[in-house]
BALO-303805 format. One record per residue (C-alpha): residue number from 0; residue in three letters; y, x, z. Coordinates in pm, whole numbers. Example, Ala and Ser with C-alpha at 12.3 -4.5 7.8 and 13.67 -1.06 7.14 Angstrom:
<rs>
seq/type/north/east/up
0/Ala/-450/1230/780
1/Ser/-106/1367/714
</rs>
This chain:
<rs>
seq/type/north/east/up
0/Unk/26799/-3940/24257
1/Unk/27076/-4171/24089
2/Unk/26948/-4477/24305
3/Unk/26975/-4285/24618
4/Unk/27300/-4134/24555
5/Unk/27474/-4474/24475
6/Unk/27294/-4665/24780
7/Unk/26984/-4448/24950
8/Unk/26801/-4698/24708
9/Unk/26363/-4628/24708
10/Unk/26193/-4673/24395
11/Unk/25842/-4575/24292
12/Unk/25748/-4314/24024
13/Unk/25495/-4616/23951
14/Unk/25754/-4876/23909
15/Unk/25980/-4677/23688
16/Unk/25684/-4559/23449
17/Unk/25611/-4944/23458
18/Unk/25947/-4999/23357
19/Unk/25984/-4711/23089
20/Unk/25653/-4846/22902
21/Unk/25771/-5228/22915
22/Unk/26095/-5148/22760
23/Unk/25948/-4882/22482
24/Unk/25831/-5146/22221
25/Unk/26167/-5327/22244
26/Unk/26344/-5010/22155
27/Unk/26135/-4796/22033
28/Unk/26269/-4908/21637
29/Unk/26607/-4859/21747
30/Unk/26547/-4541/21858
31/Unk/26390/-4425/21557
32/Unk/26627/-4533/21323
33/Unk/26929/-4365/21514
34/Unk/26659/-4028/21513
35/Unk/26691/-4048/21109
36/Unk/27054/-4108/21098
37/Unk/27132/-3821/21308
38/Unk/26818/-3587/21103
39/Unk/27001/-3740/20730
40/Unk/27379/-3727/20815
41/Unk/27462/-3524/21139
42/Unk/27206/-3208/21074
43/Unk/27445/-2982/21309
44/Unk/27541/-3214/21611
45/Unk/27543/-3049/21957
46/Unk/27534/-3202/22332
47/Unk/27608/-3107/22629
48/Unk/27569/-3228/23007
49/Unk/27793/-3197/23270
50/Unk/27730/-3293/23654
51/Unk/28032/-3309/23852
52/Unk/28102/-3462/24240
53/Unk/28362/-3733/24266
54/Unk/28410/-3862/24622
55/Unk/28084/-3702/24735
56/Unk/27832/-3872/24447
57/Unk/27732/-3697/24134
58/Unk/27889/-3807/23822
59/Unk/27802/-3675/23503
60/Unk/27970/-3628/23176
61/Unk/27784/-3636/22851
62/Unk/27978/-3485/22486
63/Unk/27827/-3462/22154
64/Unk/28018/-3252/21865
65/Unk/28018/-3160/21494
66/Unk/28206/-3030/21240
67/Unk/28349/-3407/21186
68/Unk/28426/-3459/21551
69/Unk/28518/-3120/21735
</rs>
């Protein structure tokens, strides 16, 4: 939907699951490690998502909060 919005851009569901599984082993570690961080240090962290239109494309915000950063 992103790729259309910024250019009426096509791509397969085929070549984005091709894409997702070549970059999973590259970081896949990193991702795991920020997963414990966030389980060990930041137990009560919340997110939210927020789409908004600026000059007619979607834009979206994204805030996480805790107790140490309201």
């Amino acid at each position: 939907m992103l790729l259309w919005e910024l250019g009426q851009i096509e791509i397969g569901v085929g070549t984005l699951a091709g894409t997702n599984e070549g970059i999973d082993s590259t970081v896949a570690q990193s991702i795991h490690s920020l997963k414990q961080w966030i389980k060990q240090t930041q137990p009560h962290i919340l997110g939210d998502e927020t789409p908004w239109v600026l000059k007619g494309l979607k834009q979206w915000l994204w805030i996480f909060a805790n107790s140490d950063f309201p």
